[in-house]
N, C-alpha and C positions, 0 to 999 in steps of 0.2 A: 430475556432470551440469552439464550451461550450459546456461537455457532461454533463447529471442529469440523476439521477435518478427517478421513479415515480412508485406509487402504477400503476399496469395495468390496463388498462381499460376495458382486460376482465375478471378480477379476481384478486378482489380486495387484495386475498393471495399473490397475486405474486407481482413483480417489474419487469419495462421495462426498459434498457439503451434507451436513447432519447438522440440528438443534435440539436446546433441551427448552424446557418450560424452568422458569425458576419464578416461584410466587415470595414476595417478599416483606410479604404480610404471615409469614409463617415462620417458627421459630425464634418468638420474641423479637420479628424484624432484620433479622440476620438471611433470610431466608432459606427455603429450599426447593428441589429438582422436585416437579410433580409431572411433570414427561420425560424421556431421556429417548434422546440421540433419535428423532423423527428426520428421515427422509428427506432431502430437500433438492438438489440436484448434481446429476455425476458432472463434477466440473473435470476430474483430472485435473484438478489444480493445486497448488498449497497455496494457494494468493486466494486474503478472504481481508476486507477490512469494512468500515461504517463513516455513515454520516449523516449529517443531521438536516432535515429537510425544512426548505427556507420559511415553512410555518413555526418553528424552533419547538415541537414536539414531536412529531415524527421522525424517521429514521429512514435510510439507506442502507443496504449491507451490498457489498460490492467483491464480487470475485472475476475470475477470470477462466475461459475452458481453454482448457490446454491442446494444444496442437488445432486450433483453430484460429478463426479471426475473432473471436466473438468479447464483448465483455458485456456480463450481466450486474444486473441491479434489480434487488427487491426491495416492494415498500412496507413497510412496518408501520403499522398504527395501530389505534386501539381496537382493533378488532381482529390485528393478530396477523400473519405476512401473506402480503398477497401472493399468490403460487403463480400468478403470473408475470412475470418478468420484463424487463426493458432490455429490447438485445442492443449493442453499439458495436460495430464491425468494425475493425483497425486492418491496414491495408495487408497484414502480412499476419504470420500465425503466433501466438502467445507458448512458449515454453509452459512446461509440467511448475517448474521451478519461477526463478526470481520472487520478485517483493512488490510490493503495491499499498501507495500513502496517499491519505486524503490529508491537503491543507487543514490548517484550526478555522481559516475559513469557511471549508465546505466547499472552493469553486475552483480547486486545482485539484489533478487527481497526476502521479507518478506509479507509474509502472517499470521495473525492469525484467528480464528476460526474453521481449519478443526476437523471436526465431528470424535468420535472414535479414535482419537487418545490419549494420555495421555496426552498432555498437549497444544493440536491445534496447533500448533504453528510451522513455517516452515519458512528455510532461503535454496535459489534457488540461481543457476546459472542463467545469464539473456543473454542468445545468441543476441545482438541488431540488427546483422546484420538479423536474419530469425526470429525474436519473438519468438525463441523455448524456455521453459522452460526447466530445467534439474537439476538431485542430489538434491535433498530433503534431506535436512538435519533437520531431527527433533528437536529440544530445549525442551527436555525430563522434563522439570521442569513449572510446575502450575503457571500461573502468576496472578491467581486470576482472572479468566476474564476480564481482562479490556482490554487487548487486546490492547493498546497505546505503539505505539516504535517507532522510527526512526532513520535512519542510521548516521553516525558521516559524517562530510565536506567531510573527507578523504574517505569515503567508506572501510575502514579497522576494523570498531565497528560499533556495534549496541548498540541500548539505548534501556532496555526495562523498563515499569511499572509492578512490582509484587508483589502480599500481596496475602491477604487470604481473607474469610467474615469476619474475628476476628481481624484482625491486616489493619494498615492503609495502604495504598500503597507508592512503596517506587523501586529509581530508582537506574538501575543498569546496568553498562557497559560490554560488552561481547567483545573480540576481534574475528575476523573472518577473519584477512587474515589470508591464509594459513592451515587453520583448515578443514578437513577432516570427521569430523563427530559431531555431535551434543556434545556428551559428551567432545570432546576438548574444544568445547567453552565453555561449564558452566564453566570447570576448569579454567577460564580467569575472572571471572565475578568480580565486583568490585564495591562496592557499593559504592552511588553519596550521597553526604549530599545536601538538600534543607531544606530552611528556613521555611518549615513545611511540612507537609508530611500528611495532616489531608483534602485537599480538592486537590491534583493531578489528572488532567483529561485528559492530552494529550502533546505531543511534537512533535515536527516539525521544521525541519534544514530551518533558512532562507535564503535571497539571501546575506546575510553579511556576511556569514559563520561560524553562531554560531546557537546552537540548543535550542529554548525554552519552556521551562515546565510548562502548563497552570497550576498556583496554584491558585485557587477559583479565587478572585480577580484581581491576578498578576503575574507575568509572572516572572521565574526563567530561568537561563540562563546559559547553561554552553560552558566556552570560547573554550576548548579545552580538 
C-alpha cells in the first residue's frame, strides 16, 4: 500500500487521505500500482504516518483530522485496511499542519501542531495491539513552529527543533522513558551542537540506526 495525501476534490480547503495498491510480485519484483489513489478518509490533515502491530505482521496507519479533536487509526492485514477506524480524542483540536512520529518501538506516538494549546506539542502512549491512543503528555515549551522531531533508535528520547522568529533553530534531546508528565521531560533536555544551525529543516531515524538532521545542503547525524 502507498498512502498521500491530496487537496479534495470537493473543496479545494480541505485534504483527503488516498491509497494505491502496489503488488510486488509484479515487474520482476520490483513492483507495481494496480489501484491508484482509492478514497480513504477527508482528514484535512498532512499528518499520515504507520506502525507496526504487536503481532509483527500487521500494520497501523495513523493520521490526524484537522480542526478536530480526533486521531484515527486503521488496521491493515492480510485482507486489506479495515474501513473502519479507531477514533482517539485529544482534549483540544489538531491543526491542518504539524508533524506526527511513531517510535521504532511502536509504543510512543509524537504529534506537533495541536491548536490552543501552549506550545502544540504532544507525546502519547501507542496501545499497538488495538490502535488506542492514551496520556497526553504536553511539552509545555515553544519550539518555534517548525514542528520537526523524532524519536531516538532506542525509543527512550525524543529529538526536537526549537527557536523562535529571532533566533536560529536549534536541536534538543529530551529523555522520556519513564517520565510521567511533560514538565519531567523538559527537565532532561540537552542541547545537540550541529555544524550550523542557520538552515535546519527536519530529522528522521534511518534504517542504520542513526537519526539525521536535514542542514540546508547536508545532512548532520547524530550517532547516539
Amino acid at each position: 500500500f502507498l498512502f498521500t495525501i491530496r487537496v479534495a476534490s470537493t473543496n479545494p480547503t480541505l485534504t483527503d487521505l488516498l491509497y494505491s495498491i502496489i503488488d510486488m510480485r509484479l515487474d520482476d519484483g520490483k513492483g507495481a500500482v494496480t489501484q491508484k489513489s482509492i478514497f480513504l478518509y477527508n482528514n484535512n490533515s498532512l499528518n499520515v504516518t504507520a506502525a507496526k502491530h504487536i503481532n509483527d505482521k500487521d500494520f497501523w496507519v495513523i493520521t490526524t483530522q484537522g480542526n478536530t479533536k480526533k486521531l484515527i487509526t486503521y488496521l491493515i492485514n492480510e485482507n486489506g485496511i479495515n474501513p473502519s477506524p479507531n477514533v482517539s480524542l485529544l482534549a483540544a483540536n489538531f491543526g491542518s499542519g504539524g508533524k506526527i512520529r511513531i517510535s521504532p518501538n511502536n509504543k510512543k506516538l509524537a504529534v506537533s501542531g495541536v491548536l490552543g494549546e501552549a506550545s502544540g506539542n504532544f507525546i502519547f502512549d501507542f496501545d499497538n495491539s488495538s490502535g488506542i491512543v492514551s496520556n497526553p503528555l504536553e511539552l509545555p515549551e515553544p519550539v518555534g513552529g517548525s514542528g520537526y522531531f523524532d524519536f531516538s533508535p532506542d525509543s527512550e528520547k525524543i529529538y526536537w527543533l526549537f527557536g523562535s522568529a529571532n533566533a536560529p533553530l536549534q536541536v534538543a534531546q529530551y529523555q522520556i522513558k519513564g517520565k510521567r508528565t511533560g514538565q519531567e521531560i523538559l527537565r532532561t533536555k540537552y542541547n545537540i551542537s550541529v555544524s550550523s544551525n542557520t538552515n535546519l529543516f527536519d530529522m528522521r531515524v534511518a534504517p542504520d540506526g542513526k537519526l539525521y538532521v536535514v542542514n540546508g545542503r547536508f545532512l548532520d547525524v547524530i550517532e547516539n
